[in-house]
C-alpha positions in Angstrom: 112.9 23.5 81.2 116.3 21.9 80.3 117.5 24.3 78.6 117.0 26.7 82.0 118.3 24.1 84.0 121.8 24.0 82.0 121.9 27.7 81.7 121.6 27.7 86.1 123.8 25.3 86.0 126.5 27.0 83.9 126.5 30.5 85.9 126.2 28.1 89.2 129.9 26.5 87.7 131.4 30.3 87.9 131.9 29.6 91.8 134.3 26.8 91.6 135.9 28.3 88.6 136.1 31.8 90.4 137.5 30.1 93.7 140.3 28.0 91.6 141.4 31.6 89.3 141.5 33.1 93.2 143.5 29.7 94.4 145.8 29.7 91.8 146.7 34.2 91.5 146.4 34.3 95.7 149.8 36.9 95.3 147.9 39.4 93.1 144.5 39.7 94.5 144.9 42.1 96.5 146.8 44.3 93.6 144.0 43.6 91.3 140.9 44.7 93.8 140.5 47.7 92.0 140.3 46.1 88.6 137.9 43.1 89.7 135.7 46.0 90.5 136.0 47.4 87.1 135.6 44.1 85.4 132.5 43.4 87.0 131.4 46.8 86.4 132.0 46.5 82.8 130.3 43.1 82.4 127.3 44.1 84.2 127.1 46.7 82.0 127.7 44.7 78.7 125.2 42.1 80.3 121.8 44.5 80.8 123.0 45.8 76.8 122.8 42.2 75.6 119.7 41.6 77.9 117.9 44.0 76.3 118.8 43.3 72.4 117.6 39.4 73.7 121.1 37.8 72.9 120.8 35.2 75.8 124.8 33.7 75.7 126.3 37.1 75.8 124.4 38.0 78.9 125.0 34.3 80.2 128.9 34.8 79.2 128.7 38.0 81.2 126.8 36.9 84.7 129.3 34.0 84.6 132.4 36.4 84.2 130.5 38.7 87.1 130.4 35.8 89.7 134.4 34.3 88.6 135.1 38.3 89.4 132.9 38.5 92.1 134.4 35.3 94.4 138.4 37.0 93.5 137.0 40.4 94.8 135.6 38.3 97.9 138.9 36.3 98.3 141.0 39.7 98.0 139.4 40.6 101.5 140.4 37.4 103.4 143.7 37.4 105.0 144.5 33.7 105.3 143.8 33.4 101.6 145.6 35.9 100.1 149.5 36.2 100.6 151.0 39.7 101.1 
C-alpha cells in the first residue's frame, strides 16, 4: 500500500515539475509544440512496451515524463504565459 502511495505520489510531483520547465523556457513553448507532442507520443509508447514486459520504473519514468510534457503542451496554448 506504501509502495502505491509513493509511486502516485511521484507521477502526482510531474505537475509542479512540468509547470516550473514551462515557467522557466516560457520563450520556446510555443516553438517546441510540435515536439512536446512527439515526446509524449514516444514515451507513451515506451511506457505500454515496459508495461507489458512488467518493468514498473520504466513505465513510472515514462507517465512522469508524459504529464512534465503534457502541462508545457498545455502552457504553449495560453497567451499570458507564453511570451511571443
Amino acid at each position: 500500500m506504501i509502495k502505491e502511495v509513493l509511486y502516485l505520489m511521484a507521477i502526482v510531483l510531474g505537475i509542479p515539475a512540468g509547470y516550473l520547465i514551462a515557467w522557466m523556457t516560457r520563450d520556446e513553448l510555443v516553438a517546441g509544440r510540435k515536439w512536446f507532442k512527439i515526446v509524449i507520443g514516444a514515451f507513451a509508447l515506451t511506457g505500454i512496451v515496459f508495461l507489458i514486459k512488467n518493468n514498473l520504473p520504466i513505465v513510472l519514468t515514462s507517465l512522469f515524463a508524459i504529464v512534465v510534457s503534457f502541462i508545457s503542451l498545455i502552457k504553449s496554448r495560453d497567451k499570458k504565459w507564453c511570451r511571443i
